[in-house]
Each structure stands twice: as structure tokens, then as C-alpha cells.
C-alpha positions in Angstrom: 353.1 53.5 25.5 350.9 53.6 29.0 352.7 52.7 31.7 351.0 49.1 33.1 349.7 50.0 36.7 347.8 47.0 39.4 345.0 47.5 42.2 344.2 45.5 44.8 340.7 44.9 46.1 341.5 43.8 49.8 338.6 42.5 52.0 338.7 41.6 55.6 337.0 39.4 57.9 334.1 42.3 58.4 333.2 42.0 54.4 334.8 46.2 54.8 337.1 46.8 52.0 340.3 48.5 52.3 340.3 52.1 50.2 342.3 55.1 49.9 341.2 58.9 49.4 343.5 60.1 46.6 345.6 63.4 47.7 346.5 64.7 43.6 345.2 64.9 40.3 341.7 65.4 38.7 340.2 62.6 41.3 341.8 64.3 44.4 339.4 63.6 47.2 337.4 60.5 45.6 338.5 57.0 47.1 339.6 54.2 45.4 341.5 50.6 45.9 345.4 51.0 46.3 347.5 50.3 43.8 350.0 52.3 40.7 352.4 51.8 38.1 354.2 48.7 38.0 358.0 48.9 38.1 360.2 47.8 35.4 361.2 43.6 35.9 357.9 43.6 37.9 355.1 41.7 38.3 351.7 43.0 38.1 350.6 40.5 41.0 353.9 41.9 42.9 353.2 45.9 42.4 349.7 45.5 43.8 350.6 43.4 46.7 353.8 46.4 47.2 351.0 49.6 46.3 348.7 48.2 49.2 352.0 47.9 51.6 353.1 51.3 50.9 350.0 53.4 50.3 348.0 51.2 53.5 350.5 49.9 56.0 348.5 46.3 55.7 350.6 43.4 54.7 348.4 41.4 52.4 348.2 37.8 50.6 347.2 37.8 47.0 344.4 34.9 46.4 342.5 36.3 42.6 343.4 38.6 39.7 339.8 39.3 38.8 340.3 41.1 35.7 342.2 43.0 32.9 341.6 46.1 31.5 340.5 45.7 27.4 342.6 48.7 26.4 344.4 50.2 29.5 347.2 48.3 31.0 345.7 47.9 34.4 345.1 44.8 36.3 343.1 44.3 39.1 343.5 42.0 42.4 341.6 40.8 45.1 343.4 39.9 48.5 343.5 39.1 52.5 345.2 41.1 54.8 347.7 38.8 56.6 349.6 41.6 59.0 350.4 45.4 58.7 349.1 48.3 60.8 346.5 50.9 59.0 348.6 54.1 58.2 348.7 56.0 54.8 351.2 57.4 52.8 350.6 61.4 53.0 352.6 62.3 49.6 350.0 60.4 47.5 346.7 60.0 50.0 344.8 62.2 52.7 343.2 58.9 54.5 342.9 55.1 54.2 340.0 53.3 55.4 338.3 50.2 56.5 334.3 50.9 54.6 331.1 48.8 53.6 331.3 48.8 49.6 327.4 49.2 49.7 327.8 52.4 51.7 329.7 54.3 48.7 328.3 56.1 45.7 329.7 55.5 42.7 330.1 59.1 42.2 332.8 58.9 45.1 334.5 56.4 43.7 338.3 58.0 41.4 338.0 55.2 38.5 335.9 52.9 36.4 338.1 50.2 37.5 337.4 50.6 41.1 333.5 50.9 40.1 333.8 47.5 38.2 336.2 45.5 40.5 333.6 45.9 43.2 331.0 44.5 41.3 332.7 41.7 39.9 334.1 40.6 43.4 329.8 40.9 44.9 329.1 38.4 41.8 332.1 35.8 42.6 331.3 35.6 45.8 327.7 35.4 45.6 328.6 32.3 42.7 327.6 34.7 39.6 331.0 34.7 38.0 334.6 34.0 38.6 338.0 35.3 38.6 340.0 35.6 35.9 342.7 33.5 38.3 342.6 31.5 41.6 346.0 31.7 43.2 344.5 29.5 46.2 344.0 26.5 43.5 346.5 23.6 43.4 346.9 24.0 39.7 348.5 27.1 40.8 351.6 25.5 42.7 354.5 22.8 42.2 353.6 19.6 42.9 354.9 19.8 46.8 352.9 23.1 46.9 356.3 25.2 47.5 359.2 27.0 45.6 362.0 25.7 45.0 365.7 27.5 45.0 368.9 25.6 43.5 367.6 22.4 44.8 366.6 23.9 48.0 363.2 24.2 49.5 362.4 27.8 50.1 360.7 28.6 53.9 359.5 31.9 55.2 361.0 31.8 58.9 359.2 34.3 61.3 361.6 35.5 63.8 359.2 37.1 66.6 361.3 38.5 69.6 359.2 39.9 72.9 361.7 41.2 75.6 364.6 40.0 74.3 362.8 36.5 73.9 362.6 34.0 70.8 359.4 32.6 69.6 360.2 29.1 69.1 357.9 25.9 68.2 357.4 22.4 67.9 355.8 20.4 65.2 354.0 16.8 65.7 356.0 14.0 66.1 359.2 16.1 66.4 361.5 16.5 69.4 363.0 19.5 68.4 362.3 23.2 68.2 362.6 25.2 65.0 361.7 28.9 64.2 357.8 29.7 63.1 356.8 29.8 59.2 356.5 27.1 56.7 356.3 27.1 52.7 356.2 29.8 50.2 353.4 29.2 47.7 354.0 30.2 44.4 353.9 33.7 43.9 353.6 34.7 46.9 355.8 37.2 48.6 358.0 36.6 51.6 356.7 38.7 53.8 353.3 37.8 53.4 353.7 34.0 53.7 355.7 34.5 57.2 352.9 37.0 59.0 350.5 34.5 57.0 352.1 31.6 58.7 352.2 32.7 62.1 348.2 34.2 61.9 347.7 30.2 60.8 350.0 28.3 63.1 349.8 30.5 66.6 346.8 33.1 65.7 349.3 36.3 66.0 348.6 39.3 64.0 351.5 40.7 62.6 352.1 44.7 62.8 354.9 45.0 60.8 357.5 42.8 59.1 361.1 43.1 57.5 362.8 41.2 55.4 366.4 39.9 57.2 368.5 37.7 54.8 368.7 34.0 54.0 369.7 31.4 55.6 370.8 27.6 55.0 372.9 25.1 57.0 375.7 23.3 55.5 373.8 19.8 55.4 370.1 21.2 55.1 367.7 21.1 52.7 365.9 24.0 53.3 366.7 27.6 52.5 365.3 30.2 55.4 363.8 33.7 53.5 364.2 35.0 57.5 361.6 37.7 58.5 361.6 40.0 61.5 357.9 40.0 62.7 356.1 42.3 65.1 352.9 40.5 66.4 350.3 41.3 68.7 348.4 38.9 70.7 348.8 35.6 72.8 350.3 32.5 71.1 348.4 29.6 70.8 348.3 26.4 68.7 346.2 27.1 66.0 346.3 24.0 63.3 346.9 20.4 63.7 350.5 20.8 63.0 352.4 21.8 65.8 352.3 20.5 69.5 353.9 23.0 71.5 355.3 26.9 71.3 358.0 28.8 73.9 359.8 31.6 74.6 363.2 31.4 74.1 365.9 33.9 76.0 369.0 32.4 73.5 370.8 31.1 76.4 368.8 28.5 77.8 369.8 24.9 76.8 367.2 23.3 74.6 366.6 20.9 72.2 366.5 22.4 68.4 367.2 22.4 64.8 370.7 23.8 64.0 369.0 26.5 61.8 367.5 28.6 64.9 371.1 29.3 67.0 372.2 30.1 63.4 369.7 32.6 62.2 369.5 33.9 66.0 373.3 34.2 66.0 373.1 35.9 62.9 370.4 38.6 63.8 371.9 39.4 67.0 375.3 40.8 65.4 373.4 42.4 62.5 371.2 44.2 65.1 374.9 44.8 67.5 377.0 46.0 64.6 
């Protein structure tokens, strides 16, 4: 039985699309979307938003499947890139690269797939056809629009530390300061929903992010999925939501939800031990 594998056609704000020049096999040289086998207890939405991580360096969110292969086990993705830095992974490619689809021959493209996910993703755009799934739909999500865990709302909290400083913000209509992020939508991998958050909230570009631990307070309601983010770029409010941002030394007396001294607390003797 063929292993399942998932690519991801990842586009940025230039209309360039994110490819990788392929290092083995009978392709070696051609270019072609990331992606590769999905791991066992996997997702196929999960192994091509993982593929693009490892193979590209860029972080991304996963908004369309745009199609199934007939006989092969291979799905194929569409995307954003939400954070990451451009690098490639040397074992399996020799470069990855920002490039205008129109300025590639076919002939330089590794697979079918690739030829054919291109295509496809010219004709939804331009309004001649449509993915085989919309993860950006409501019909998509819960009816609060989040995932829930034991009872629990489930938030991606972006820690972003500067000089020994803590991000910190403040939402409309609230006195207190909590830690960046917001909800998870369904399906959507921690990581990507905290550099999302903070690209939507403060209009930082994350660099790189790692997944910390969890964290809930006795009487809360919400349980943190924390992320250490490095961003680049000067803070500023961004959406309607919050009214104020601040860097935070961890000393300084201030006004905030329980949850930030307890997740600071909490990163500062991990990183310590």
C-alpha cells in the first residue's frame, strides 16, 4: 500500500509561491511545493503544514485543501505564511525559493501534482473553480469559533521577550494586561495561530516559534498552549481589539491577569534549570 504523502501550495503577499529544488531521486534538481509522507496518527492537513516547516523554515496557516489525488494518496494544500525565516533542509533540498509561478516551465517542475495544484489555485482565485475545502469558512469551526479542551477554552499565548523584556497587552474595555494570542481555530496548529495572532493584533513577523507547555490557573477557564516567539518589527495596534501594548521587565508592579506571572514564572525556571 503507498504511503499517503501532503503538499502545500504556500503564496505570499507578492502572489510568489514558496518552492523547493529537490536534492535526490529521478526529479533531483526540478522544483516543486514542499511537502512528504504523512506520519502514522497524522493528519494530512498536519504533515503539509509540518513538510513546509521543516523543508522551508516558514511557519504557515493552512486556509484550502484544493484537491485529492484519484489514485495516489496525495493531497494537496494551499496556505499563508504567518512567521518562519526562509532556510532549507540540505538532506532533502539544494535551495528553497520565493518565484512567480508564471515564470516556471512545466518542464522544471518534479510532479504532475505540482503542475496541476498551480493551475487549480490561478482558476480559484480568478473565480473559475473552487477548493475542494475552505478552512477560513464558519462551517469549518465550533460555534464560538475555537477548540475546546476538557471544558476549557484552548488559547495560543505568544510569549515575545526583547532584552529580557515581556510583551504584554491590553484588550478594550479591560484594565488588565494579559500575554498576546487569542483562539485556536479548528485545525489549526499552535504555533501557527500564536505568530498568526501577533502578525494580526501588533503587525510583528515572527522568525521562529517553539512550543513551551500549557498552562491554566486554578479558577480559569482558559487553557494557555504557551509559545516562545521571535518577532521582528515595531509593535503596534493592529485590530479593533486591543487598546494598549508594553514591555514588561517581570518586576515592575502592574496590573494583570493571574495567568502572565504564572506562565512568566514558569518559563523563567525552565530556561534557569
Amino acid at each position: 500500500m503507498s504511503r499517503r504523502v501532503a503538499f502545500c501550495l504556500v503564496e505570499n503577499e507578492r502572489g510568489e509561491v514558496l518552492f523547493v529544488q529537490r536534492a535526490y531521486g529521478r526529479e533531483k534538481g526540478k522544483w516543486s511545493l514542499p511537502g512528504g509522507n504523512v506520519d502514522r496518527g497524522e493528519s494530512s492537513r498536519h504533515a503539509a503544514y509540518r513538510e513546509t516547516r521543516e523543508e522551508t523554515g516558514i511557519i504557515v496557516k493552512i486556509t484550502h485543501r484544493l484537491f485529492t489525488g484519484n489514485s495516489n494518496p496525495i493531497r494537496v494544500f494551499a496556505g499563508q505564511p504567518v512567521g518562519g525565516r526562509l532556510r532549507f533542509q540540505r538532506r532533502e533540498c539544494l535551495d528553497v525559493r520565493w518565484r512567480n509561478p508564471g515564470s516556471i516551465r512545466p518542464e522544471d517542475l518534479a510532479f504532475g501534482g505540482d503542475r496541476k495544484a498551480l493551475r487549480l489555485w490561478a482558476d480559484i482565485k480568478n473565480g473559475r473553480a473552487a477548493p475542494e475545502r475552505d478552512y477560513t469558512s464558519r462551517d469549518v469551526q465550533d460555534s464560538s469559533g475555537r477548540q475546546r479542551d476538557g471544558g476549557k477554552r484552548q488559547r495560543a499565548t505568544a510569549l515575545v521577550v526583547r532584552d529580557g523584556r515581556y510583551l504584554l497587552v491590553k484588550e478594550r474595555g479591560r484594565d488588565m494586561y494579559s500575554l498576546p494570542g487569542g483562539g485556536i481555530d479548528r485545525g489549526e496548529a499552535v504555533l501557527t495561530a500564536a505568530c498568526r495572532e501577533i502578525g494580526e493584533e501588533l503587525g510583528l513577523r515572527a522568525y521562529e516559534a517553539k512550543r513551551l507547555f500549557d498552562h491554566a490557573t486554578e479558577q480559569g477557564s482558559t487553557l494557555h498552549k504557551v509559545v516562545l516567539v521571535l518577532a521582528g518589527g515595531t509593535p503596534r495596534i493592529n485590530d479593533g481589539e486591543l487598546d494598549s501594548f508594553r514591555w514588561w521587565d517581570g518586576g515592575e508592579s502592574l496590573k494583570m491577569f493571574p495567568h502572565v506571572s504564572g506562565i512568566v514564572g514558569k518559563y523563567e525556571r525552565t530556561s534557569l534549570s
